[in-house]
KEKE-3310 file (N, C-alpha, C; in steps of 0.2 Angstrom, whole numbers, plus 5000, padded with zeros to 4 digits):
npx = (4986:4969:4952:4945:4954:4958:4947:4943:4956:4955:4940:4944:4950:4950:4934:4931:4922:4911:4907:4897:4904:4900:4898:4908:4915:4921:4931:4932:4935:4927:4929:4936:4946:4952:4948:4942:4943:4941:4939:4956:4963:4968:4964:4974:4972:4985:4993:5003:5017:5020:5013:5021:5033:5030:5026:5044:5049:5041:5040:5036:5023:5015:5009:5004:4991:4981:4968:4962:4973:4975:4987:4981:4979:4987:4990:4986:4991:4985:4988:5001:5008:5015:5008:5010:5015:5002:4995:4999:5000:4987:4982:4989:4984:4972:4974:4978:4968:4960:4968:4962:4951:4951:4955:4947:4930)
npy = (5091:5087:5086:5081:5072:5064:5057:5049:5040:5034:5028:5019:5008:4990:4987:4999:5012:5026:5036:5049:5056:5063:5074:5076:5070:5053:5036:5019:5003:4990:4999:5016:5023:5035:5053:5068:5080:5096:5105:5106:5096:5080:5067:5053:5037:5030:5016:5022:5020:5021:5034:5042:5043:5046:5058:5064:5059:5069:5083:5095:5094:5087:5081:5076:5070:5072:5064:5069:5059:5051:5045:5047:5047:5054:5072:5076:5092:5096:5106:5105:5093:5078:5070:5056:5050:5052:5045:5033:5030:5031:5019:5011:5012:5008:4997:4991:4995:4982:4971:4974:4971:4956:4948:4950:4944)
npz = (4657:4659:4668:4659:4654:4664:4667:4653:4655:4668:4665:4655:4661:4666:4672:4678:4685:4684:4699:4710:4721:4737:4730:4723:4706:4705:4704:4702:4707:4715:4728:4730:4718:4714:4714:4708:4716:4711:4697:4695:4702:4708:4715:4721:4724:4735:4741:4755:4755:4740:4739:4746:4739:4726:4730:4732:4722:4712:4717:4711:4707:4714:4730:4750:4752:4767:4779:4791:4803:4795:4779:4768:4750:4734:4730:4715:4705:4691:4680:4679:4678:4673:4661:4656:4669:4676:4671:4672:4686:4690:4685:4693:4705:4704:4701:4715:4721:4714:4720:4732:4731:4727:4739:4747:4758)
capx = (4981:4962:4949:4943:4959:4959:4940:4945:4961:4952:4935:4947:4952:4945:4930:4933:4915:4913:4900:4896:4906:4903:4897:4913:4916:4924:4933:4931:4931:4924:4933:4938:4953:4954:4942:4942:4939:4941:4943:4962:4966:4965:4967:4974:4971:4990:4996:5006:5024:5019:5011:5028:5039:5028:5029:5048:5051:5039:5036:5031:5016:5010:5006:5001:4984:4980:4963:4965:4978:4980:4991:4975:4978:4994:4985:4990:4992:4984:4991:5008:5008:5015:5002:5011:5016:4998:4991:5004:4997:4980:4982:4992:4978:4967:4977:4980:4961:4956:4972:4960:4943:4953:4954:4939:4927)
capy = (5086:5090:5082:5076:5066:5059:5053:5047:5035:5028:5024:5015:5002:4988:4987:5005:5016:5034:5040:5053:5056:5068:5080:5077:5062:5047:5032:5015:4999:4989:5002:5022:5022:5041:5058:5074:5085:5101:5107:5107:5093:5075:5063:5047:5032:5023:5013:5025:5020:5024:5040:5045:5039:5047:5064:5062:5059:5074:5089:5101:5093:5083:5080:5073:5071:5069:5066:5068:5056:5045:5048:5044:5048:5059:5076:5079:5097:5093:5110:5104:5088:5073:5066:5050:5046:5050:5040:5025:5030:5028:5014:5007:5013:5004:4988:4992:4993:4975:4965:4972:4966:4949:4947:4952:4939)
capz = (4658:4662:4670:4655:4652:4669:4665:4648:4658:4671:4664:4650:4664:4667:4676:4682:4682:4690:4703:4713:4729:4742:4724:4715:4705:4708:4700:4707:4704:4719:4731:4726:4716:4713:4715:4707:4719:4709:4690:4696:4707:4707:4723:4717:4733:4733:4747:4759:4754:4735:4740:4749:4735:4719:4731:4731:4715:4708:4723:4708:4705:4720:4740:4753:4755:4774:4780:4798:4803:4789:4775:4762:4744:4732:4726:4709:4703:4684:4676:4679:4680:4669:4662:4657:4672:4680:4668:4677:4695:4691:4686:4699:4711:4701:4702:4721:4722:4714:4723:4741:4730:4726:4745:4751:4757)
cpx = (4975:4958:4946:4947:4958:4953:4941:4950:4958:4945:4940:4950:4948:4939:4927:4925:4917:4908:4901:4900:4908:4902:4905:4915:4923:4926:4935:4930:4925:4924:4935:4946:4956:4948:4945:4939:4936:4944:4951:4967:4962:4969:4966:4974:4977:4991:5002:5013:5025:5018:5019:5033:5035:5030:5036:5052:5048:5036:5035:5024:5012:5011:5005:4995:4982:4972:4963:4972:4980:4980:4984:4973:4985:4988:4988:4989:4991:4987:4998:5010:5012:5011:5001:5012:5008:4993:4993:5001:4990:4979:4985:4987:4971:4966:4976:4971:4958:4962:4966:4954:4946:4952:4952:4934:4919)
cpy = (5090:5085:5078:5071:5060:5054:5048:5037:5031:5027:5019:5008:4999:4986:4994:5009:5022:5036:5043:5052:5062:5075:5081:5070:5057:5041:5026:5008:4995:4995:5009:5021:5031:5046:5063:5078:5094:5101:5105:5103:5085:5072:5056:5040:5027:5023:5020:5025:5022:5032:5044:5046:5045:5058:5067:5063:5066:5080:5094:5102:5090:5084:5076:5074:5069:5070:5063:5064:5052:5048:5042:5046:5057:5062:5075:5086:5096:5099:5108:5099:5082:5068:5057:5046:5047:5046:5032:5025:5029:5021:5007:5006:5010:4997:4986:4990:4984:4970:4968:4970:4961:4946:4948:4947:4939)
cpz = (4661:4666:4666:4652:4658:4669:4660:4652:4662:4670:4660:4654:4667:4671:4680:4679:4688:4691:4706:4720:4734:4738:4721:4712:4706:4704:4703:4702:4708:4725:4726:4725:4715:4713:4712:4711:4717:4702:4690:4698:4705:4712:4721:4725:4730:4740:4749:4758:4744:4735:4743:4743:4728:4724:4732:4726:4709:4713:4718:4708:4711:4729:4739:4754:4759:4776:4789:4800:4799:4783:4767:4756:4741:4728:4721:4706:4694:4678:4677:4679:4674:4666:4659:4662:4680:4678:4673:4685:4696:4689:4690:4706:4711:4700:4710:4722:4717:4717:4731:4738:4729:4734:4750:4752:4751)
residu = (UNK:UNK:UNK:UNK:UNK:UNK:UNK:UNK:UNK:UNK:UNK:UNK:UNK:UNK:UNK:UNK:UNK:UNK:UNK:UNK:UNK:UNK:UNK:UNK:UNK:UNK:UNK:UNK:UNK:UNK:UNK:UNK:UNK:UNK:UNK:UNK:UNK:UNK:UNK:UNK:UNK:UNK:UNK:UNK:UNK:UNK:UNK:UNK:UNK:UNK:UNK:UNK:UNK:UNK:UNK:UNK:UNK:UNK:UNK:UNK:UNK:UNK:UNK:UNK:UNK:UNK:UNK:UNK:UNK:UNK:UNK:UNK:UNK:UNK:UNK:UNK:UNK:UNK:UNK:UNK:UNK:UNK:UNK:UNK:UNK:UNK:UNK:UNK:UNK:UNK:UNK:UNK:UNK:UNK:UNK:UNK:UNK:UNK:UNK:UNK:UNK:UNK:UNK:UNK:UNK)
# end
């Protein structure tokens, strides 16, 4: 998988656009759902017991991504990676991100 699949995936869901973050793009709907930080790498934003759980189930491909103390986004390793199932985590990150817009005031 490349960046241009990961592009492709999450502009395809609904409401999902991509802007600038920090100088590497971004995917979001109200809130960041995922970032390419690098040609290589892709930093998907899941709840803390998913991000354990998806690094668990596949340590070839993924990490922790720590930003200081909190456990804030699973890297994903895009040359190695399954790209059906990071198709499935963006969009859970993407779900994950519109149930906190549902409940925002």
């Amino acid at each position: 998988m490349d960046h241009h699949a990961v592009r492709r995936v999450a502009l395809a869901l609904d409401g999902a656009e991509e802007r600038d973050h920090h100088g590497s793009p971004s995917f979001r709907g109200r809130r960041i759902f995922a970032t390419l930080p690098d040609e290589t790498h892709l930093h998907v934003m899941l709840p803390e017991e998913e991000i354990r759980a998806a690094v668990a189930e596949w340590p070839e491909w993924t990490e922790e991504k720590w930003w200081g103390r909190r456990l804030a986004a699973l890297r994903v390793d895009l040359g190695s990676c399954d790209p059906d199932v990071v198709a499935e985590l963006l969009e859970d990150a993407w779900r994950a991100s519109s149930q906190a817009r549902r409940r925002s005031p």
